[in-house]
Every structure is written in C-alpha cells, then in structure tokens.
N, C-alpha and C positions, 0 to 999 in steps of 0.2 A: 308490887311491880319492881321491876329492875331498873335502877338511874346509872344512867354513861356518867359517871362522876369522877373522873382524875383530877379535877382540877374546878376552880371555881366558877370559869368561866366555860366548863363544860359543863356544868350543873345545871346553873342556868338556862342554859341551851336546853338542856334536855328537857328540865320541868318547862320548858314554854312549849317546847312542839309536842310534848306526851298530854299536857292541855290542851290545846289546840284539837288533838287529834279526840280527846274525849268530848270538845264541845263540835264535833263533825267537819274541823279541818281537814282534810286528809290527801288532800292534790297540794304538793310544791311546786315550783315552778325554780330551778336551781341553777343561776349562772354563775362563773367562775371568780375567784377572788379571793384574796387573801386573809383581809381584816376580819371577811364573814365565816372564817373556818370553822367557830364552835357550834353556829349557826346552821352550818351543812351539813358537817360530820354529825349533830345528833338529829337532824333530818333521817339523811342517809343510815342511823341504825336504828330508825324505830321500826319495828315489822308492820305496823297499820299505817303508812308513809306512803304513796302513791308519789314517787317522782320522777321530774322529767328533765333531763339537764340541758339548759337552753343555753347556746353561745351570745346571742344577744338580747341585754334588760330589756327596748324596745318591744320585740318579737313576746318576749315570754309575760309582759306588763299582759299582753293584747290575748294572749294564748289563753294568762288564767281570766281575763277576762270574759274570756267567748267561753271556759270551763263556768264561769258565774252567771253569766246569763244563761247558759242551759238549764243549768238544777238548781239554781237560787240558794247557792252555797257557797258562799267564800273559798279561792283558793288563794295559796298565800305565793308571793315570792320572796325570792332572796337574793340580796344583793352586796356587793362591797360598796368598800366609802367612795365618797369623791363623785365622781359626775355618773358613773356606775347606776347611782341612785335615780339622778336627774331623766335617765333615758326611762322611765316610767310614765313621768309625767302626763303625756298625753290618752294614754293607758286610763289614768289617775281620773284625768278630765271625761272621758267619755263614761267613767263607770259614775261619776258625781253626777251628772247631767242626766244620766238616764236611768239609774237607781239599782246598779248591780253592785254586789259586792265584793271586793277585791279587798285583800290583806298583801300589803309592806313589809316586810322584815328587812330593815337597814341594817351594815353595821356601822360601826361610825370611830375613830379615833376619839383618846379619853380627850376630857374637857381641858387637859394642862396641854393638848396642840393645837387646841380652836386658835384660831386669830395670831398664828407664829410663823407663820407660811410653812408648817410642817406637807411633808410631800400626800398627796390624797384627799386633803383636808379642806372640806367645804362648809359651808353652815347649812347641816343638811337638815335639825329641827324646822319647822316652815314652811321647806321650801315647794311642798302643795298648795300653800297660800289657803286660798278659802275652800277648796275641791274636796274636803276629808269630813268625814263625820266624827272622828276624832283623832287624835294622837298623842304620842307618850312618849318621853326621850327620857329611855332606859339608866339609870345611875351604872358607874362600872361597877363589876360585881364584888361586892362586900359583906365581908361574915359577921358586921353590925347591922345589916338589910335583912328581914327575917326572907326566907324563899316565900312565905307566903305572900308580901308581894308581889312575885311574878304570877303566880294562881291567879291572883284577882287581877291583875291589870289584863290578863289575856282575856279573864272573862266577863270584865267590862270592856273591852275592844272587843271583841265578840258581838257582845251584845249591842256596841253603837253602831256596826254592821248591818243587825240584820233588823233592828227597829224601824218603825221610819222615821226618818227618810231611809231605804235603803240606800248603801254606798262604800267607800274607798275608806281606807283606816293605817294610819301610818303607825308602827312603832319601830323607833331607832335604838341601836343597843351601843353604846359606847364600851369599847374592852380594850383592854391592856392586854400585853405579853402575860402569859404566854396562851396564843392563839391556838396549838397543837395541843394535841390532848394528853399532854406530856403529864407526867404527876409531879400534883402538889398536895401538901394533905390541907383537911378539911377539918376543924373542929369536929368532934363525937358525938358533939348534942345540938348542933347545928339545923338536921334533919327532924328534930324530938317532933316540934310541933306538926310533922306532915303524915305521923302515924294513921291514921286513918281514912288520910287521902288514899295512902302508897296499898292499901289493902281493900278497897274500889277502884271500881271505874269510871267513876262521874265526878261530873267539874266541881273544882271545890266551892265557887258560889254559881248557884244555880238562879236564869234569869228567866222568870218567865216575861215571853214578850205579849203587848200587849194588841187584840182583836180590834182595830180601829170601824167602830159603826155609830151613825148617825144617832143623835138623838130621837125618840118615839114621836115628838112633836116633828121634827124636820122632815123624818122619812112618810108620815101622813100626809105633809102639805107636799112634798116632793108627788107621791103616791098619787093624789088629787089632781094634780096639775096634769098627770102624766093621762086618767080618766077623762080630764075634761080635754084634751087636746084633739085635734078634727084630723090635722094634718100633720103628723108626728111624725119625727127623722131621727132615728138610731144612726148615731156617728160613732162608728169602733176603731181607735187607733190603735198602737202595739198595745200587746198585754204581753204577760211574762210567762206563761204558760198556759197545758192544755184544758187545766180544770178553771182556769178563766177563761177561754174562750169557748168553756160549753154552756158553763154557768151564764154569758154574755148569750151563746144562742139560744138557749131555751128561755130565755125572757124575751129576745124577738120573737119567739114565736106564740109568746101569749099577747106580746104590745102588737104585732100583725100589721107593725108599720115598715115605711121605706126603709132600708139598712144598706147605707154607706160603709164598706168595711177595707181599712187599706189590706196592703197586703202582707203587714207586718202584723195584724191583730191573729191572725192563724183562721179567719173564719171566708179568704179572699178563693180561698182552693177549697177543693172538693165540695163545688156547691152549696156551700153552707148562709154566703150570703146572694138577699134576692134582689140586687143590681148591681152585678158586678162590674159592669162596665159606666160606671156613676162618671166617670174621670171625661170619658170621651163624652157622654151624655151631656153634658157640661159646654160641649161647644156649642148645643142647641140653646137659641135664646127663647123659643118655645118650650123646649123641655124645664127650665128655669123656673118660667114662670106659672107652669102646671104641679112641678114639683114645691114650690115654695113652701115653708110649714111654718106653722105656727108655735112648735117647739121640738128644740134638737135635745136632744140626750144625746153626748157625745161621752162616752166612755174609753179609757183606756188615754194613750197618748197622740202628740199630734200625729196629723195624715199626711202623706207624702204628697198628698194632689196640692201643686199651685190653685187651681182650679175652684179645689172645693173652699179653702181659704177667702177665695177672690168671688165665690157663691155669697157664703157667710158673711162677709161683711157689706154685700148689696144689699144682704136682708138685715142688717144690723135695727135693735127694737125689740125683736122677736125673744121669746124666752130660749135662753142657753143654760142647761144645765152640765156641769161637767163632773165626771166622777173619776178619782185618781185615786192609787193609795199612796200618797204623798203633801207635805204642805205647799210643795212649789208652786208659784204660778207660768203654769202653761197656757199663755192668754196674747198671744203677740197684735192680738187686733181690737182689745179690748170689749171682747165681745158678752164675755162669758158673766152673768149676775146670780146666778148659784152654783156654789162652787163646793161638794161635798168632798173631803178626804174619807175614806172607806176602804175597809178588804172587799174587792169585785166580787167574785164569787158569794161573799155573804151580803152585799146587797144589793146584788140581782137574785137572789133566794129572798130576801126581806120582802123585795119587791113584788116577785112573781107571785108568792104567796098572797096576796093582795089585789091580785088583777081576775078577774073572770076567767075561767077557760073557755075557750071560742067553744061555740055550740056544733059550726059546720065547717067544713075546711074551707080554708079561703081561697078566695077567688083572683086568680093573678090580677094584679093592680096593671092600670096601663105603662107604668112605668116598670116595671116587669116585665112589660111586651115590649116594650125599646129595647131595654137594656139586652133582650132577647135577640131582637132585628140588631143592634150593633155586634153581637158574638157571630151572628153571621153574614157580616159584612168583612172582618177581620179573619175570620177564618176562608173567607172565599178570597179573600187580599191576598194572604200569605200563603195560600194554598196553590195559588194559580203560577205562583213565580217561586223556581226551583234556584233562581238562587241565593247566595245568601244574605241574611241580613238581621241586624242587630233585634229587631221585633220577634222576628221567626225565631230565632235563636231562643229568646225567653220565653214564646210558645211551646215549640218542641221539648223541653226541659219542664216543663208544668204538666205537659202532656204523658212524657215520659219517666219520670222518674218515680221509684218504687215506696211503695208505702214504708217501706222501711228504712227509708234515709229521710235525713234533713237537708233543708235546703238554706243556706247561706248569701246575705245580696251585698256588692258592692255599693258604693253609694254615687250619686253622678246617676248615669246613664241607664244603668245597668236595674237598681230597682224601681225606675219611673217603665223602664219597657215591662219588668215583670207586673208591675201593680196596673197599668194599662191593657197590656195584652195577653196575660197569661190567660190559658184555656181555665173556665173554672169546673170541668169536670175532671178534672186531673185529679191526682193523690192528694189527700188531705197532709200536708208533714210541717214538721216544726219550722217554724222559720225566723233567721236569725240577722240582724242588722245591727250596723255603731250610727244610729238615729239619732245618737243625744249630743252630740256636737257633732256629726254628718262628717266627719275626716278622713279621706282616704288614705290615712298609715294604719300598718296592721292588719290588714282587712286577710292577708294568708292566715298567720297567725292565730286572730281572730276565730275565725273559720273550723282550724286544725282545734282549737281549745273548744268552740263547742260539737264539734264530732264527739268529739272525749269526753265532754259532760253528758251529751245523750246518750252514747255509745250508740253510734248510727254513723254510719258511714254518710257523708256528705257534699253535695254539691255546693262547690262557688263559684257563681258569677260576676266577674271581676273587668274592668276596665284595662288598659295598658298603664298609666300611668299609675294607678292603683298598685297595682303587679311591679311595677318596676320599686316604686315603695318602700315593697315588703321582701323584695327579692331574696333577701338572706334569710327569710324566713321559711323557704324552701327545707331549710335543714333540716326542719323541726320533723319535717315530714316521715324522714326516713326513720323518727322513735315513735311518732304520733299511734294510739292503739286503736285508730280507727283510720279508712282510705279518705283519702279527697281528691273529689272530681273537678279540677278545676279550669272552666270553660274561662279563658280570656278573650275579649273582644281589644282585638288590636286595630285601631282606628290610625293609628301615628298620632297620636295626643292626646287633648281631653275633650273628647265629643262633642258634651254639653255645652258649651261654649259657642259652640253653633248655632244653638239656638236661643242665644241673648244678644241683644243689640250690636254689644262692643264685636259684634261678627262683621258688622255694614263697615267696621273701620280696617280694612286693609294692611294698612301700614302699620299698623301697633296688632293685629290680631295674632303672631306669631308667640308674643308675649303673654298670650292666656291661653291657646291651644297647645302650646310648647312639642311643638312636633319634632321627631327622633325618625332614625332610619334603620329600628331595632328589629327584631324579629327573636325567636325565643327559644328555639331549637338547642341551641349551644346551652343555656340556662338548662333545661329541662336533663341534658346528656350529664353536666357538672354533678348534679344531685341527682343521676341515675331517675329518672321520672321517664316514664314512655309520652313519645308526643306525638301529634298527630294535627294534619291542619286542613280541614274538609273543606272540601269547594264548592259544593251545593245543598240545599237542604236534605238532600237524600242522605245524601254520602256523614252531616250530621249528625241525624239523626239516628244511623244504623250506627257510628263510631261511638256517638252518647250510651247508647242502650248497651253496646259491647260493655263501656266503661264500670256502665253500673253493675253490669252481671258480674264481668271481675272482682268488682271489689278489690281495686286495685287504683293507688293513687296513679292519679293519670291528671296529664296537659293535654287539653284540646285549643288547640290558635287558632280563633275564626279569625282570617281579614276581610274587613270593612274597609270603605270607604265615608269620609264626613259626609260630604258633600251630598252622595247619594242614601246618605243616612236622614238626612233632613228633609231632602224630597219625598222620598220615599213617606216619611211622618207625615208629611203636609198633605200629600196626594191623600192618604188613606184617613187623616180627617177630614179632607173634603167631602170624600166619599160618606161618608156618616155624617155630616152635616145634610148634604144633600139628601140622603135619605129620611133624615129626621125630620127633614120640612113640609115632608109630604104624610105626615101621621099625623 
C-alpha cells in the first residue's frame, strides 16, 4: 500500500486512518481546524475514506452518531484543539448511555504548552470523564516510537468499541509543527518492521470479539421459569437492529404471550406486536388487573411508556427477567431479580429452540381484543376531525411512509405520540432514537447520520425547540447522501410540559415552556430546503406523501396549539377509558 509520508506527523496520520479503514472505519465526519491538519489531509486521500465535512463538532458528534446507530459501526470524527473537542460531548454521553459506537480523533498541542496558557490549549485528555470505553493520548510523533504503536493502539481502540459494553472511544494526538504536509525526511529503516502489514490488508492485531451467552445452567432455569409461567408478559425495548427484532418476534410467537413492544424495539409497526395499543390500555384499572403476569421477560432497552413503568412497579414481587447485551444496570425501580447480559438474537434462538411449537394457531387473547377496540377508537378520533394535530400527525406518518425509508423520533412529544398512536398496520422500517440520555440537541443531525448509515431516505419527527437546537445543522443537509423529511411540530415551545404539574403554576410556566414568536420559513429559504406548512389533515397528508415520492429533503411546519394539544390527549383517553369499562 502507499503511505502519504512527507513528514512524521503525516505518517502517523496516515497509518491510523489506513487502519482504521482496514478494521471497517470508513465514514469521517471532518470539521475545520488547524492543529488537526495531518489528521484531515490523510483522511481526505485515502480512496476507501467516506467523508463528510461538517462546519460544526456539535452537529457532526450527533451525525456520526445517528451513522453508528444505524449499522453498528463506528464512525470517526475529527476535530482541532481547544473547546473544538468539547463540543462532542454530549454526542460522547448519549452514544455511552445507549451503547453505540462513536470514535474521537482529537488533535491536541504538544505536552511543552499544556498549563502555559498557550492559545488553544485545554486539557483535553479526560475530558469525557467516565462516558468512554476507552482512551489514548497519543505521544508527538517520534522516530524512537516504533509505528507499530499506532497499528495496535487503533486496534485496541477499535476493539473497546465494539466489545461490550458497546460505546464512545477517545484518542488524542498531540503534534508539533510542522502541521502541512511539508517535507521532512524520515529515517530508511523506520518503516522495516511494517513490511507485511504494507503488503495486506488486514489490521495488524486482529481481535476477535467475544459471543456473550449465558451459562447451560442459567439459560435452563431461565427456560423453566419461562414453561411454568401462566401469565407471561414479553417487554421489548429498543434493540439495535433488524435481525434482533426478528430474532425477538419469533420467540413471541412460540412464548404466545402478551407482547408489550415500544416503538423504538422495531416490532411496534407493521403489525408485528399483539397489543400495540399497551400504553393507552394502561389507563384501564380493569385492564391492569386482567393483564397482571406473573413473569415479564423484558428484552432490549427501557420503554418509553410512563405508564408501563408505573404498571411494573404496582406489581413489584413478580419475576422480572431482563435481557440486555450489556453489564449496565437499566433497573430505575428496582425491579428487575434476573438480570442476564447476552447477544439477543442468540438467546432468543437458545431459547426458542427449547420451547414447544404451538400445535394450533392461537387464539386472540382478550387483550388482543382491547388493544383491537382502542385502534378503533383512535382511528375514529382522528379521523373524524380534519384538522390538525400533533397525534394525527404521527398517525399519518406511520400510515404513510414507504417501506423503504426510515423513520427518526424526537424526543419530548414527538415519540410518546408515535409510540401511542401510530397506526400498526403501517410500513415496518427502522427506527431510530437518542433514548440514552433523552436530549434534545442533535436530533437534525442525528437523523441526517443515520439516513446515511441505512442509506434510506428518512423521516424526522421533530418538536420546535428541538429544531431550533440543531438549526445549523440544516447544513449538513445540503452534502447528506440521503433526503430528509423533516416534519416539525411548532407548538411555540415545549409541549410536554403541559402536561406535568409545574403547568398549574402560571407565573413561573413561561420558564419551562420557553415560548418564541418563530416560525421557519426564513430558516428553510437560508439552506435552500422546500417548505411547506399544511392546515389540515388532508392537505398533510397529500404534502407528506409528495415528500416522500420526491425524495427530496423537505420542511413540513405543522402549527399546533398547547393548549388544545392536551385537550385534545385528554378527550381521546377518556374516550378509551370509557370504552374499556364496558368489556
């Protein structure tokens, strides 16, 4: 292979991303700056290099994020020194929390201007604090450092990536002058020992990761528990893709129990689970206590329902099994008394293989038939009133969107309407959330990075203050190599807030709703985006579908009103309260 080598500090550069790119890094994420030139520039000429030059760290932290959560592949970015780095961060926190994998490439001033108040100059080793799975502060580059240090430390950073826990991985590169790729020469026998790296193409320590599965004793008494169970409740939170959410249904369909599934497990659309409507079901204190079970198998990550949380811990006693591939604890109510880390897919296969196959098709459960009578209460709700509203909204968008796009959820408002009221006979598609610390920055961003890891054009459903956010993140849009549909609900603040307490208090509510007098039109014109802002569910719905046919990033501005955003809510569980009382 050919190394970009003028200089030492280009060398380096080069053997880390021409590694990188043999251990299947291959999306950059590349913003501007000076310190990180060696960094860029052998980015920028490797031909298996997939990059994307983003003006802001923020945006592009979140971009290769939403790239990591789609295909469960690291992508890297790159950054200069100084607070450059810092604007990651939160990026940092939601891929640690929620177990995607994100790669750092800092550069950083040599160790003789740490602590001299040289200009740029932060103490950037650290400064993820606990968020990382690992990290490495790079020495400046020296022809006493064999290169085969850079080999391995990429391919042990690599490797503490995609192990689990999956997550976020810092390396910082300290350089000296000269930054451009000016020549300098290089000793002759410098390179000796890389002769048969340079003449392959595979990493020079190869890590195989390890299949996490239960011991033969654990997964039988798991297995047993799960036979002798009467009234058994499959709970599926997010999973990370689609061969775990089949793996996850084809064992509901030999356990032939209730299946709570949010909407972030991939199994909430297209029919796949059998009570979709669990959330509103929930208001019933009759439904509660018919559904009650004697053991949950809760699979995947938490569920977005307040509800089902506030179910769970009235029945606290009951067996809780939880299955994750990670060692975290995700137990906020202390409920959970077996707690297996595992690869999903391999043991819901362990599993199934172990369970009987039903003999005769089954027979809808009565909670099946609610869950039945609530989808047509919701659909005769939103159906009857043509105009618009933040429910319909994430109705029509379930209903309408094409098998071949993915669907993206703000957080707030925006996926509590989806996970409640989306149609579940809609398109099955991927669907993609920042669950792991629930923050609305990023969420464009976000969004545009995993289009591009799925390569599918996709919708996002987005709040105003969310949107306002990420706003420069608009830019990205115009290199992004997939469209985005992106449906804002502009309420004048933050919705959700309406519907918690501190709403009764008047005088201070201005302070958590944070209402603006913005509108988006102007935004959408600046970075060339077509916008559009429908007034009733019709006119929506025909603009959504346009959108999608195009295949063209596009702003749709629904306005909302709060106020009748929460009547509205209230009204339409009454109404499904009241019906539930009478079954």
């Amino acid at each position: 292979m050919m190394l970009h080598a003028e200089n030492l500090n280009a060398l380096w550069a080069s053997l880390l991303v021409e590694e990188l790119v043999r251990n299947g890094v291959t999306y950059f994420c590349i913003s501007p700056g000076s310190r990180s030139t060696p960094l860029t520039i052998a980015a920028a000429r490797n031909p298996n290099v997939r990059k994307l030059i983003c003006i802001d760290e923020r945006g592009a932290g979140f971009h290769a994020l939403g790239y990591g959560r789609a295909t469960g592949k690291p992508a890297a970015v790159i950054a200069t020194s100084g607070t450059a780095v810092a604007n990651y961060y939160p990026a940092v926190v939601e891929a640690s929390m929620d177990g995607v994998p994100l790669l750092v490439l800092s550069a950083d001033r040599p160790p003789e201007l740490r602590e001299t108040g040289a200009n740029q100059t932060i103490r950037q080793p650290g400064m993820f604090a606990n968020y990382l799975r690992w990290q490495f502060d790079f020495p400046t580059p020296d022809e006493k450092i064999p290169p085969q240090m850079v080999l391995t430390t990429v391919d042990q950073a690599v490797y503490r990536m995609l192990r689990s826990p999956v997550g976020p991985v810092h390396l910082n590169f300290m350089f000296r002058e000269p930054l451009a790729p000016s020549l300098q020469s290089i000793g002759e026998k410098y390179l000796g020992g890389l002769k048969t790296w340079r003449e392959n193409a595979i990493p020079y320590t190869k890590y195989l990761l390890p299949r996490s599965m239960p011991d033969a004793e654990s997964l039988d008494e798991t297995v047993a528990t799960l036979k002798r169970s009467e009234r058994g409740l499959l709970v599926v939170g997010r999973l990370h893709s689609l061969q775990e959410s089949e793996a996850v249904f084809n064992l509901s369909q030999k356990l032939r129990w209730s299946v709570f599934a949010d909407i972030a497990s991939g199994l909430r659309l297209g029919n796949a689970a059998n009570i979709n409507y669990f959330d509103q079901l929930l208001l019933s204190e009759k439904f509660k206590a018919e559904i009650k079970p004697d053991v949950i198998l809760h699979i995947g990550g938490q569920l977005t329902s307040k509800r089902f949380l506030q179910f769970a811990e009235a029945n606290a006693g009951m067996k809780y099994i939880h299955i994750v591939d990670h060692p975290f604890r995700h137990d906020p109510s202390h409920l959970v008394d077996l707690r297996i880390e595992a690869d999903i897919p391999a043991f819901c296969d362990r599993v199934s293989e172990q369970i009987k196959k039903p003999e005769k098709p089954k027979d809808d459960s009565p909670a099946e038939q609610k869950s039945r009578l609530v989808e047509n209460i919701v659909a005769a709700f939103l159906n009857k009133d043509k105009n618009i509203s933040e429910p319909a909204v994430a109705r029509i968008i379930s209903q309408n969107i094409p098998k071949n796009h993915a669907l993206f959820l703000s957080n707030s408002m925006p996926i509590r309407d989806m996970d409640m009221y989306a149609d579940p006979g809609g398109n099955r598609v991927p669907v993609g959330t920042n669950r792991g610390a629930s923050g609305i920055d990023g969420l464009i961003a976000g969004a545009a990075g995993f289009a591009a890891g799925l390569e599918r054009p996709t919708t996002l459903l987005i709040g105003d203050l969310s949107f306002l956010h990420d706003l420069n993140s608009l830019a990205l849009l115009q290199k992004n190599s997939q469209p985005l549909v992106i449906v804002l609900i502009n309420n004048q603040g933050g919705g959700i807030f309406s519907f918690l307490p501190v709403a009764e208090f008047k005088d201070v509510f201005d302070y958590f709703a944070t209402p603006h007098e913005l509108h988006f039109k102007n935004a959408a014109d600046l970075f060339k985006i077509p916008w559009f802002a429908p007034q009733n569910t019709d006119d929506f719905t025909h603009i959504y579908r346009q959108a999608v046919e195009n295949e063209r990033t596009t702003l749709i501005e629904v306005q909302t009103l709060k106020n009748e955003n929460i009547d509205l809510h209230k009204r339409l569980q009454q109404q499904i309260m009241t019906a539930l009382k009478g079954t």
